[in-house]
TORLODREN-664052 format. One record per residue (C-alpha): residue in one letter; x, y, z; residue number from 0. Coordinates in pm, whole numbers, padded with zeros to 5 digits. Layout:
# TORLODREN-664052
a|X|Y|Z|NUM
...
# end
This chain:
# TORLODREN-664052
x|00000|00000|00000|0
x|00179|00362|-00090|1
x|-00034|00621|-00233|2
x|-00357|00587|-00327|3
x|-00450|00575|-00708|4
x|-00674|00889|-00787|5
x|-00690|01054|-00402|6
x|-00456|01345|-00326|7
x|-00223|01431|-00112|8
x|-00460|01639|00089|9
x|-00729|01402|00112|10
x|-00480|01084|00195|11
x|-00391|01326|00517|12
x|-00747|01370|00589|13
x|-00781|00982|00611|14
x|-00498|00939|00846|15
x|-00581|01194|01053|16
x|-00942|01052|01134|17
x|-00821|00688|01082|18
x|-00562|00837|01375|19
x|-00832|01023|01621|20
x|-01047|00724|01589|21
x|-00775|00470|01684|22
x|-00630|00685|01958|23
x|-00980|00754|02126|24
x|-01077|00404|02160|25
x|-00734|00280|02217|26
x|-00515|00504|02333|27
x|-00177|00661|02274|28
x|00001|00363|02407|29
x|-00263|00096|02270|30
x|-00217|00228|01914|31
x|00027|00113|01627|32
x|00142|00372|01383|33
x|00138|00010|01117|34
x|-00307|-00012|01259|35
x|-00345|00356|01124|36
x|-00187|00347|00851|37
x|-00365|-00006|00784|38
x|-00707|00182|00844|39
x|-00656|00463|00631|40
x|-00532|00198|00354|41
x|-00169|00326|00293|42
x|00162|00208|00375|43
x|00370|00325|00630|44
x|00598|00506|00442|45
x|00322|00707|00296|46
x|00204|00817|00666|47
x|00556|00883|00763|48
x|00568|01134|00417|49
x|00269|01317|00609|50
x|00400|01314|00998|51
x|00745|01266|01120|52
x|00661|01043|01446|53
x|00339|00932|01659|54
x|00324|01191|01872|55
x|00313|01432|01594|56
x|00005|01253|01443|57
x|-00144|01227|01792|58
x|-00153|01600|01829|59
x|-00244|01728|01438|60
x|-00556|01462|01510|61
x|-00622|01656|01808|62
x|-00644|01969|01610|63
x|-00860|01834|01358|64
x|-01103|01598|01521|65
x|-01084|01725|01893|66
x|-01387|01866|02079|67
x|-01358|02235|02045|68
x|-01722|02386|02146|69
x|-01596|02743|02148|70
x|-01454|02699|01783|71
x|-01724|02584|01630|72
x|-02031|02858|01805|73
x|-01812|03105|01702|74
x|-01809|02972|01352|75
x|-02145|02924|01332|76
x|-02240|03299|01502|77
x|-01932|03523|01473|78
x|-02111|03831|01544|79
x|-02235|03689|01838|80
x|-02114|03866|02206|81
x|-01819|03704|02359|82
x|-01959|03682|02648|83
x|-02287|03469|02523|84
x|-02026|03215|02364|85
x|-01866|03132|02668|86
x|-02157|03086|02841|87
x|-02312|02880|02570|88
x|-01958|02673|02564|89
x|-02003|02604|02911|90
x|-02339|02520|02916|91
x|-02225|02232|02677|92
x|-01964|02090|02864|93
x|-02166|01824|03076|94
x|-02280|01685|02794|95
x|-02254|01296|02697|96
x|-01927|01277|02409|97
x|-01837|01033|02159|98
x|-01519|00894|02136|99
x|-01354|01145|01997|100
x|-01524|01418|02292|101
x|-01244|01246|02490|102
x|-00932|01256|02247|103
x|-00810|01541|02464|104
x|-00809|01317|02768|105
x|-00571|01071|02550|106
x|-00329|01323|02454|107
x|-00298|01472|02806|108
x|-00217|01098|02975|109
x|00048|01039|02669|110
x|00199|01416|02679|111
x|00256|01269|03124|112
x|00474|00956|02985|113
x|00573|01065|02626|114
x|00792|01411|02582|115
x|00750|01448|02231|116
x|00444|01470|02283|117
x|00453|01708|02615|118
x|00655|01935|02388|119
x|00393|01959|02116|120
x|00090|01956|02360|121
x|00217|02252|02530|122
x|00198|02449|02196|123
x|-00148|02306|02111|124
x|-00257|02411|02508|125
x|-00088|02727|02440|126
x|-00230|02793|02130|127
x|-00600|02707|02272|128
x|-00476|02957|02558|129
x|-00397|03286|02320|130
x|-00725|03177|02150|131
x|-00927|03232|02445|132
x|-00716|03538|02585|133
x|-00770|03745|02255|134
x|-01151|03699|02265|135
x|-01117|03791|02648|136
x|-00965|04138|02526|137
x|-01229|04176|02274|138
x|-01489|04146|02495|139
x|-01310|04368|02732|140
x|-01260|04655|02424|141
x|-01616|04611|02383|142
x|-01706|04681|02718|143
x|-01815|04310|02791|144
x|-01564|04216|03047|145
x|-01435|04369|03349|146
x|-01160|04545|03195|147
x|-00908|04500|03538|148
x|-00943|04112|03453|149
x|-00653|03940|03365|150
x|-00698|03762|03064|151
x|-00444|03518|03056|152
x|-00543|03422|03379|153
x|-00913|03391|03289|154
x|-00788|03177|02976|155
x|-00646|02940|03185|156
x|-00952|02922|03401|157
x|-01162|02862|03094|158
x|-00901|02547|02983|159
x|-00927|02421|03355|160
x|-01276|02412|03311|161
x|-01329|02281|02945|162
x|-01032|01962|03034|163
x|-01241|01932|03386|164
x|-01544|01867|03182|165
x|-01371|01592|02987|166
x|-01216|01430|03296|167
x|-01575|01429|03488|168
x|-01844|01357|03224|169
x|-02236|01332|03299|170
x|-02172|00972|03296|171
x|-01956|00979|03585|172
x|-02116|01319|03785|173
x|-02432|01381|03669|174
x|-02539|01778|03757|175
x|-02904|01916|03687|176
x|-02865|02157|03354|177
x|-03074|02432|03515|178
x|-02820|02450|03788|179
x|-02552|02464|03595|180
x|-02629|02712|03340|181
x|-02713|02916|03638|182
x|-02379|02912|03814|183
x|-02232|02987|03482|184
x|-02439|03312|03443|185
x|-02368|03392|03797|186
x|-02023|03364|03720|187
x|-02018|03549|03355|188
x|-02221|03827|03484|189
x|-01969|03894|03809|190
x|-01667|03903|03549|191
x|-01876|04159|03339|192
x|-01872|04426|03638|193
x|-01636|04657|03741|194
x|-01442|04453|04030|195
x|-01660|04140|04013|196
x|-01942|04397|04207|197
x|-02235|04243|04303|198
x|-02567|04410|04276|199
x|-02896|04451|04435|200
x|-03105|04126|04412|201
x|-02797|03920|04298|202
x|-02781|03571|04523|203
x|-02568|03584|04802|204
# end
């Protein structure tokens, strides 16, 4: 098996890298072959090592593809919508029950603990996630959204802690009630909206 006859270049990556999230999901980092993906995606190796230099590599450019990433897509699909509402929206989605693939994040985070190739490249993928968030922090902030004395950064990697928690603890595991939760949300996306996290009349104590 080397390339296949009639498919590109672009479209023999696309098969490895869902041939690769799927395999890695179900299996694992450790439990998967780099010979079973490129079996799957019906190529040799050679041709998946002319596409990615090493496991890890693949591991992480599946991630990027095929990886849960709520905020992503609402902000695709409404892009004129307030910063603010997406969060909230994202977060509202995060107890939700996930496919295999909802929990490819969890896989690359236990490999990136045992493998440092794959530390190395997670920490630009978690880093890249992290400017991501922090930018749309200081729109929202320009736009008079946010508390402007927040520190986005900081508020980033709240948001990471929280989309990675959500992973870790699914509804399967810790079920919560949806009203509640898109209530504490609120709570919490309101406070960051005011001036010093201020709380105002008729607010819960």
């Amino acid at each position: 098996m080397g390339r296949i006859a009639g498919v590109t270049a672009a479209e023999t990556r696309d098969r490895l890298l869902r041939a690769a999230a799927d395999a890695f999901a179900r299996h694992g980092y450790e439990g998967t072959r780099v010979a079973d993906i490129a079996s799957a995606a019906g190529v040799s190796n050679g041709a998946l090592y002319s596409h990615f230099g090493s496991k890890a590599e693949l591991l992480v450019a599946a991630l990027r593809t095929h990886g849960r990433q709520l905020l992503a897509e609402l902000l695709a699909a409404e892009p004129d919508r307030p910063i603010a509402d997406l969060l909230l929206a994202a977060g509202r989605c995060l107890p939700e029950r996930r496919d295999d693939l909802g929990h490819l994040i969890v896989e690359a985070l236990v490999a990136a603990r045992r493998d440092r190739d794959v530390a190395r490249l997670m920490r630009d993928y978690m880093g890249e996630r992290a400017d991501r968030l922090a930018g749309l922090i200081r729109l929202a902030q320009a736009g008079g959204e946010a508390d402007p004395a927040l520190p986005p950064d900081a508020l980033a990697h709240f948001c990471l802690l929280l989309a990675i928690g959500g992973a870790l603890v699914p509804r399967e595991l810790h079920p919560v009630d949806d009203g509640e939760w898109a209530a504490l949300l609120a709570r919490i996306v309101a406070d960051l909206a005011r001036p010093g996290g201020t709380r105002q009349t008729g607010d819960m104590p």
